[in-house]
N, C-alpha and C positions, 0 to 999 in steps of 0.2 A: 596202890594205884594213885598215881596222881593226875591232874588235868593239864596239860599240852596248850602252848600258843602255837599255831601254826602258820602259814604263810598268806594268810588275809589280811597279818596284822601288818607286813611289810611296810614300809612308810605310813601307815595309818597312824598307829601306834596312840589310839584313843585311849587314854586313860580310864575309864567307869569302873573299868574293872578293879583295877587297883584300889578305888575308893569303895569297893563293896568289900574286899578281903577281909575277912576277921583274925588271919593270922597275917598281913604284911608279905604274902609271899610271892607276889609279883613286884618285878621292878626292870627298871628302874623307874621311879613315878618322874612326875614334870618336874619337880622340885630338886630331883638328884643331878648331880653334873656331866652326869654320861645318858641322860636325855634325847638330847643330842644329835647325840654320834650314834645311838646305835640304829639299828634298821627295822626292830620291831622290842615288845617288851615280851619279857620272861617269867617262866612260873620256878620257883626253888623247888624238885619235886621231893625233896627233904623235910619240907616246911610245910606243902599242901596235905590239908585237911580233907578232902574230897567231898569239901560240902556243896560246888557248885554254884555258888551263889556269883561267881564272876563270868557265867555261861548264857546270863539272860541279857548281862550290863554288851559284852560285845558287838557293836556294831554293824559288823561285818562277818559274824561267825563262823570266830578264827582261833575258840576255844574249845576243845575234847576232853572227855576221861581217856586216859592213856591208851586201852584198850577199842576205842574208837574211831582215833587218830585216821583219816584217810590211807590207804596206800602208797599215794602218791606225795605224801606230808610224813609220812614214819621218820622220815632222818629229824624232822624237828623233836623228837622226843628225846635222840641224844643233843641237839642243840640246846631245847632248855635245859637240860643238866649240865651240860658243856659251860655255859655261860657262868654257872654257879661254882664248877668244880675246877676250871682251867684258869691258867694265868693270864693274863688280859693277852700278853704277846701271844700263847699260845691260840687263844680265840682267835684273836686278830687276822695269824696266817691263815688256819685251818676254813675260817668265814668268812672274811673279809670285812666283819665290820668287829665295833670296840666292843672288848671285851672289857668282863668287872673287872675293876684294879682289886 
């Protein structure tokens, strides 16, 4: 199981979270170049730990354990993986916003 950004983060796209991770698996943080472009930040659900600690930093809570994910927000669970696993063009069409290079 991992934890889910889901569609509160839409333009928000508050950082906290990122600086509580203890593995690094949100991104893209402020400091990366695709910042930006995208339209909210991502969890690697590869890389998440299911410790939760980037669930209390969100502002707008617009973070889940997978299995809590709204119904109405379920497609963001292959979105965050999609971001990690698809080629930026591929994201790109599929979402409409940038995908990782």
């Amino acid at each position: 199981m991992a934890y889910v950004i889901t569609e509160p983060c839409i333009t928000v796209k508050d950082s906290a979270c990122v600086n509580v991770c203890p593995v690094d698996c949100i991104h893209p943080s402020k400091s990366e170049a695709l910042y930006e472009q995208v339209q909210q930040l991502y969890i690697d659900p590869d890389t998440c730990i299911d410790c939760g600690a980037c669930v209390p930093e969100c502002p707008v809570s617009a973070i889940f354990p997978e299995p809590d994910v709204k119904d109405e927000w379920k497609a963001f669970i292959e979105k965050n993986r999609d971001w990690y696993k698809m080629s930026a063009a591929d994201f790109q069409t599929k979402y409409g916003s940038a995908g990782k290079s």
